[in-house]
DOLO-230949 format. One record per residue (C-alpha): residue number from 1; residue in three letters; x, y, z. Coordinates in Angstrom, 1 decimal. Each point is the difference from the previous one (the first is absolute). Example, Ala and Ser with C-alpha at 12.3 -4.5 7.8 and 13.67 -1.06 7.14 Angstrom:
% DOLO-230949
seq=1	type=ALA	u=12.3	v=-4.5	w=7.8
seq=2	type=SER	u=1.4	v=3.4	w=-0.7
% end
This chain:
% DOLO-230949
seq=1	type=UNK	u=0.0	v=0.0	w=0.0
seq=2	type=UNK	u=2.9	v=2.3	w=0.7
seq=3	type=UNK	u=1.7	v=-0.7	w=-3.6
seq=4	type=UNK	u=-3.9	v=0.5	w=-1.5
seq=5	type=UNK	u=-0.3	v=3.8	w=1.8
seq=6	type=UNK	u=3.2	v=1.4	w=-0.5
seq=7	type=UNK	u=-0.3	v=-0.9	w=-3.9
seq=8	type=UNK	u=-3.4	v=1.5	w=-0.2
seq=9	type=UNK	u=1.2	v=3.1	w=2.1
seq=10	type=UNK	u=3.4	v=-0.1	w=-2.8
seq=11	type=UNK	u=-2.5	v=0.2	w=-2.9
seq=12	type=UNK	u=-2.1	v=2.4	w=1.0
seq=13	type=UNK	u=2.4	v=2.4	w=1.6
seq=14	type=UNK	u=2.5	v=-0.3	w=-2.5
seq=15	type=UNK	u=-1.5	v=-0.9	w=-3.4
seq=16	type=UNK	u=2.4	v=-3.2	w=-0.2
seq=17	type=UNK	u=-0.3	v=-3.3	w=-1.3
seq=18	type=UNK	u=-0.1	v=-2.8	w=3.3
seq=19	type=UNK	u=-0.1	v=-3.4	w=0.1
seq=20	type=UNK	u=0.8	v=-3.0	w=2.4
seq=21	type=UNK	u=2.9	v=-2.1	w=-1.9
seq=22	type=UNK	u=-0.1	v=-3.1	w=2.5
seq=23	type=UNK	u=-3.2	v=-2.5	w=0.2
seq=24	type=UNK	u=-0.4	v=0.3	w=3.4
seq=25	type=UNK	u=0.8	v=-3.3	w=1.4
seq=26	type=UNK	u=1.9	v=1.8	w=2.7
seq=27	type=UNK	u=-2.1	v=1.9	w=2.1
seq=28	type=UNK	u=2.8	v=2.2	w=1.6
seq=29	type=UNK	u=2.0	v=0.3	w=-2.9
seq=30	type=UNK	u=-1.3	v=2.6	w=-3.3
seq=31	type=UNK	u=1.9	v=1.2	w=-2.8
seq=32	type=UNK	u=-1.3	v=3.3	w=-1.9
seq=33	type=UNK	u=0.9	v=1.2	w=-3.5
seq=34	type=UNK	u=-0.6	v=3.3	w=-0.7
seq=35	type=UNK	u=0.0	v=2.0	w=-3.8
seq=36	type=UNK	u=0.5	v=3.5	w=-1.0
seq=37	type=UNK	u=0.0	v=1.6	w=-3.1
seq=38	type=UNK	u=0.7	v=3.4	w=-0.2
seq=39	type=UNK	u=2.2	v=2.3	w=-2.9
seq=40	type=UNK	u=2.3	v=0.8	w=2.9
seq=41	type=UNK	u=2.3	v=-2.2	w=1.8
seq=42	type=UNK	u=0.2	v=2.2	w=2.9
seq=43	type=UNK	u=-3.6	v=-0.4	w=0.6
seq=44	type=UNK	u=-0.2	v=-3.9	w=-0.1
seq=45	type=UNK	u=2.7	v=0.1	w=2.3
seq=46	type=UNK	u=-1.7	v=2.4	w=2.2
seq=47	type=UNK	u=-3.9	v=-2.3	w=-0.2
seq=48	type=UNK	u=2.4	v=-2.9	w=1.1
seq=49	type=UNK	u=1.8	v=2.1	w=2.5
seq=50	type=UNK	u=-3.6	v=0.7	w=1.3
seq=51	type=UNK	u=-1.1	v=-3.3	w=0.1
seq=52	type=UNK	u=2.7	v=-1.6	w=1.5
seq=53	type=UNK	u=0.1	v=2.8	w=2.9
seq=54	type=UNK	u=-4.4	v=-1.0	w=0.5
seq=55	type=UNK	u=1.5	v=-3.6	w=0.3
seq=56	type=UNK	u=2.7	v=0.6	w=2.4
seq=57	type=UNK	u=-2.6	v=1.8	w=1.8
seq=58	type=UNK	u=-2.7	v=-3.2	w=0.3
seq=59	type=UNK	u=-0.9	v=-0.5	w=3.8
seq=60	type=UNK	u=-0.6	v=-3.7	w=-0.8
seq=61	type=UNK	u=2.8	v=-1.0	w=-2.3
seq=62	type=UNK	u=3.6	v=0.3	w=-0.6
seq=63	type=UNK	u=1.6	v=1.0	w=-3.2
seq=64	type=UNK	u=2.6	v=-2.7	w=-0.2
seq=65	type=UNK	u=1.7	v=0.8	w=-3.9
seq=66	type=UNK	u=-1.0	v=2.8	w=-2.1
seq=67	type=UNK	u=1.6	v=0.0	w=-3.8
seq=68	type=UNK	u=-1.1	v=2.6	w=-2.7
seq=69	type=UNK	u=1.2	v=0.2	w=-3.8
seq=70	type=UNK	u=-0.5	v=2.5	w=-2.4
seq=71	type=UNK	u=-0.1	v=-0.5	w=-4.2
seq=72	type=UNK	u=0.5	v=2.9	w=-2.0
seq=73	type=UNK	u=-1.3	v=-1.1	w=-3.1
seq=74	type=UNK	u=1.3	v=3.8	w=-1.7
seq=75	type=UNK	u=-1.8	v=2.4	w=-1.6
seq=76	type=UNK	u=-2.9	v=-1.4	w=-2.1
seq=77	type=UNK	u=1.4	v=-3.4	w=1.2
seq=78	type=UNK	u=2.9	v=0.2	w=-2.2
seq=79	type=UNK	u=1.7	v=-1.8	w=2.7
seq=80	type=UNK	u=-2.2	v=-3.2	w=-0.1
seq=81	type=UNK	u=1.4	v=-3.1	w=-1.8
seq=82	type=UNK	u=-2.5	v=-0.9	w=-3.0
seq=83	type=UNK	u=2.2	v=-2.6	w=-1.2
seq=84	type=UNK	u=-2.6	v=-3.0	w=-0.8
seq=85	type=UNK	u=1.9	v=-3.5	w=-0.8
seq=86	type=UNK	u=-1.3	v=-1.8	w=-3.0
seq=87	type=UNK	u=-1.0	v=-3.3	w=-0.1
seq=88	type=UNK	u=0.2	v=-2.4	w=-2.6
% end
């Protein structure tokens, strides 16, 4: 129940993708992933920034790993990899 609240709480504050990545065969154990897409870097890594500080902050759970990533894919996505292999 306390994973369920704080990612509704997450979406609704912050306009953010949430979902619970494990299938909950461990009651006391819950891992989160969490998207942002923004033009900015600086403001992903300030929404994550955000979230992870609400986490920290949980009175009935402890943030035990926290790991963010950012992809630039350029401007207009010239940065992404298109490159489809060719079968046959």
């Amino acid at each position: 129940m306390v994973i369920k609240s704080f990612k509704d709480r997450v979406k609704a504050r912050m306009g953010i993708s949430a979902a619970e990545l494990d299938d909950g065969s461990k009651l006391q154990v819950a891992r989160l992933g969490v998207s942002v897409v923004s033009n900015d870097a600086a403001v992903c890594h300030d929404l994550m920034d955000s979230v992870r500080s609400m986490a920290s902050n949980l009175p009935n759970a402890i943030l035990a790993d926290y790991r963010s990533q950012v992809f630039s894919f350029g401007k207009g996505g010239s940065g992404l990899d298109l490159k489809l292999s060719e079968e046959g």
